[in-house]
Every structure is written in C-alpha cells, then in structure tokens.
N, C-alpha and C positions, 0 to 999 in steps of 0.2 A: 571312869565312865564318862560318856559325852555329857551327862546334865551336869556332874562335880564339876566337869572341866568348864560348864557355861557357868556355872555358880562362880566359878572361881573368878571369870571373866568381869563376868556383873559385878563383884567384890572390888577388882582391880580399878572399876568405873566407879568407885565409890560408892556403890549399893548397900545397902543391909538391908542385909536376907537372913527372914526370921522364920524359922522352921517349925512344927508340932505346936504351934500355938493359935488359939480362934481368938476372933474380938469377942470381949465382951461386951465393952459400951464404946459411945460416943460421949465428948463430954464436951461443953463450951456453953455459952451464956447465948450471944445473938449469931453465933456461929463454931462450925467444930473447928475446938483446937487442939482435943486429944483425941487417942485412941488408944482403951486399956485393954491387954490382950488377958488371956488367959492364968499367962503366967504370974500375972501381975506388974509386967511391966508395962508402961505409959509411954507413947509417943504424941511428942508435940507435931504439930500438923497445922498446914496453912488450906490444905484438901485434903479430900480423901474421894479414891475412887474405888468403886466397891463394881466387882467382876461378880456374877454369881451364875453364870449359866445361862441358858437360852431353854426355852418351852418352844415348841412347835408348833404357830398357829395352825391350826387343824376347823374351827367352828363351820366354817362350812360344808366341810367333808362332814363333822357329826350329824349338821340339819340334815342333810342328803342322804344319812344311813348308811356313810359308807366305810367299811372295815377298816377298825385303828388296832396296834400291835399293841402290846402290854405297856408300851414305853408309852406310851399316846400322838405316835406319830402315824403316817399313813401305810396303809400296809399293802404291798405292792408285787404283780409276779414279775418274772425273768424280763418282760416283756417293758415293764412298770405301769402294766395297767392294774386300775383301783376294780376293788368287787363291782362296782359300778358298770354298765356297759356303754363302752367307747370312752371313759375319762381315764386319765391319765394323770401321774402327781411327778413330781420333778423337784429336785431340789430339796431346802432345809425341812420342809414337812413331812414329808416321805420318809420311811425305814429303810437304811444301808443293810447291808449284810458285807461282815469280809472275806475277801476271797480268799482267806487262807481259814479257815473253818467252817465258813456260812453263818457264824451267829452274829446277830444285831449288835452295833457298831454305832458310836458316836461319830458322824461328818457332815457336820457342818460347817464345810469352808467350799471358798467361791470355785475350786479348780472342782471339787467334786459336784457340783450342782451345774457348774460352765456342762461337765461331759451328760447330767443327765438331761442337760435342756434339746443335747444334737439328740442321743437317744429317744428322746422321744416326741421330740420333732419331726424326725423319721418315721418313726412309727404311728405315729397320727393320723397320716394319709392317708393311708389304707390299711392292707395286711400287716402286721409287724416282723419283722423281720430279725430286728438289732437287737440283740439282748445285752442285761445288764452285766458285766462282768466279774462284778464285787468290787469291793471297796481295798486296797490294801492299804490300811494306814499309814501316812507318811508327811513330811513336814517339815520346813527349812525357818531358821530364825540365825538373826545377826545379831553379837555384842561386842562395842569395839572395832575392832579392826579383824576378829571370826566369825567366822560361820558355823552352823550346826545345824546337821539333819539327821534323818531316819525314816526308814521305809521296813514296814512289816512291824515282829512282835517285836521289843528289845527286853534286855533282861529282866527288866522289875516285871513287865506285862510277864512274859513267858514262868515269871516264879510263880507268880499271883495266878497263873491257871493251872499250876502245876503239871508243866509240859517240861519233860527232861530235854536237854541241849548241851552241843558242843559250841565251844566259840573260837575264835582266830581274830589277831588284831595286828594289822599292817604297818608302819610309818614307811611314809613315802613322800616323792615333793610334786605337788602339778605341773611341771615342767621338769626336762631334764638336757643334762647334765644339771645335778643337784646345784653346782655354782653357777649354771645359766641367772643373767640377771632377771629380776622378777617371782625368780622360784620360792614358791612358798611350801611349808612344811603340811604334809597330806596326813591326813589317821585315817581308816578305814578297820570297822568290826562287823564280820560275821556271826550269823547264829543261824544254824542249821538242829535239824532233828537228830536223834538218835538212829533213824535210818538214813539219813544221807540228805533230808531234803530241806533245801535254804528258806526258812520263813523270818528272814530279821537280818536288818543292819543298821550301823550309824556312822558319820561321817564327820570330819573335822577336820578344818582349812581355815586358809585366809584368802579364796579368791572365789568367786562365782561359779568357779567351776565344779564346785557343791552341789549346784543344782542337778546339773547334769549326771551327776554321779548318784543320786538321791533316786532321780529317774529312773535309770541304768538298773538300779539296784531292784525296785518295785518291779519294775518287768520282770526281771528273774525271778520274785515270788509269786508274780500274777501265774509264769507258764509252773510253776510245780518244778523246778529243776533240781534233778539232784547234784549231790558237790563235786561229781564229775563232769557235768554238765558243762557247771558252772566255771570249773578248771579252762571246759575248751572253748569259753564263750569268745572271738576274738573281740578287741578293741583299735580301735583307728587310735593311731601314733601321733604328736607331732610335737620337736622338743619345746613348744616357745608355749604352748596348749593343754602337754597331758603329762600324767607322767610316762616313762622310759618303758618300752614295749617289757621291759627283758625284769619289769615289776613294777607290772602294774597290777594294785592294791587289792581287787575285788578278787582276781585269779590267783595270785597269790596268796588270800586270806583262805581260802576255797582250798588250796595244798594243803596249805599247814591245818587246817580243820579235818581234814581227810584222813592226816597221821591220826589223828584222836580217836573214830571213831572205829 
C-alpha cells in the first residue's frame, strides 16, 4: 500500500518509525532529554515536537448564538451560511461534509478553505448562488526523492466503515517510451464500490506529476462515476509529460477493477 511504501521511504532516509505505542513521560532535569513510550522504550532527544490536533476557534460564533455541530465547529448550509442571518463561516472553523457521503470530515488544510473563501465571497453580495460541493479528501506529501498521494476513501478508511470494495493497481512510467529519459516509475490504485462507482485512490511516483494525477482522480469522485465512466474518461498524451495514451494508469486501473466486479 502507498503509506508501507512511505514508511519504507522514510526508513530509507533514516527515520524510525515507532508504531502502537503512546508517550508516557518526558524526562530531563533543566530540559527534555527523553521520551518513554508505552512500551517501555526510551528515546534520548535533543527536542521534541509534540503534533496533537487543531480545535476550531469558534468563541465568537458561541457569544452570537450561532449553531455549532457535535464536533464544535460551525455548522453551515450548502450555501455556507451560519443560523445567523447574512453571516457566513469559511474556512478551518466551519464544518466540511464529504462529497462522497455527506458526513462531517476533518479539513483543515489551506486548499480547502483557499476554495471556501471564493464561495463565499460570492455569496456575500447578494443572493447566494454558489454552493458548497463537499469536501473529497485528498493529499500529497514528499519523502526523498517520492511522492505520495490520495484522493477519496483508501482502504484502511473504506475497512473502518465497513464499506465493501473492489480494487485495481496499475504500474506505469510518467513519461513514455518507458526508456525516454527522465521516465519515472508511476503506481496508480483504484477503489470503487461494489456497484461500479469510484470513491478512492492513491498514487505513487517520483515526479510532480502526482499532483495532477491526485487532482484528476478527486474529480472523478466529486462527479459520482462509474468504472465505465471512468474507463472512457480521455487523457491529454504527451511522451516527455505523461504516460503512454495506450496505459494510462487511472483507465486502466478502472478495466482491470471492472473484471472483478
């Protein structure tokens, strides 16, 4: 899968990665120099930076009375306007929904609050118009000299809701002729329903051209496609840019998924 394959990456860079275990303490005298996890092992340490999540300032939405969801963020229609009338919430405060179920969705990152600031900016002025379209989670990171991404559910989400799935997984090179110079080695995985219709993939490369493919992919969950759809979705060619019209990864992951179902 694409995260063993970052794990492995990050290992390569020298990392350790330490799995099912919490901290227990902090330990040093005028500064930390350990950290004892769970298991009972000890890591000596020069820092420590401790990640724990994000809270959604909301206090002025509370003083104002205005409706928060269970999560305690701000609770918003299609429109993203607040119970309030004429305010509007945008961004890390507000409640997501995804577009591939409708239920409330952790997104907090800047590409999704960049698209709720035009939404409702637009809407502001006047009558609202622009509705929100959901949220499809999705997400690029580099280790090394790879890239890794994913758009939609991927398998551990899809177990954990107990949604049944087919899947299909491509290698291909983003350029072609495969010995073009420059060509680098492409993965591309599908996950579609058990009726046909594409909610999940992940991507794995060495070139930027991840992103676009990360992109690519979210669109097809945004429209609801199914895996024939997605079969005859074209792609723009170009050898030194993509890969090879005659397999390219997403349509042909979308065949071989199609045998399955």
């Amino acid at each position: 899968s694409i995260d063993e394959k970052l794990e492995e990456e990050l290992v390569n860079l020298g990392v350790k990665v330490l799995k099912e275990a919490t901290v227990e303490r902090f330990e040093g005298k005028e500064k930390v120099e350990r950290v004892v996890l769970s298991t009972g092992y000890a890591i000596d340490v020069d820092m420590v930076f401790v990640a724990i999540g994000f809270r959604p300032r909301v206090r002025l939405a509370q003083e104002a009375g205005i409706r928060l969801t269970d999560s305690g963020k701000i609770a918003v229609d299609e429109f993203l306007r607040t119970s309030a009338d004429g305010v509007y919430a945008a961004g890390n405060c507000r409640a997501h929904r995804s577009a591939i179920d409708g239920k409330e969705i952790p997104a907090m990152l800047a590409f999704i609050s960049a698209m709720d600031g035009r939404i409702s900016g637009m809407n502001v002025g006047g009558e609202p118009t622009v509705k929100d379209p959901g949220v499809v989670p999705s997400g690029i990171t580099a280790a090394g000299d790879s890239y890794f991404g994913f758009a939609g559910y991927t398998e551990k989400i899809l177990e954990g809701k107990g949604i049944e799935f087919v899947s299909a997984e491509v290698e291909a090179t983003d350029g072609y002729p495969a010995a073009i110079e420059n060509a680098h080695p492409l993965k591309v995985k599908l996950y579609f329903t058990t009726t046909g219709k594409i909610i999940g993939g992940e991507v794995l490369g060495k070139s930027k051209y991840i992103s676009g493919l990360v992109d690519f992919i979210s669109r097809l969950i945004y429209e609801g496609l199914s895996v024939e759809e997605v079969i005859s979705v074209p792609s723009v060619a170009f050898p030194a840019v993509t890969p090879s019209p005659l397999i390219q990864p997403v349509q042909i992951a979308a065949l071989m998924a199609k045998k399955n179902l």
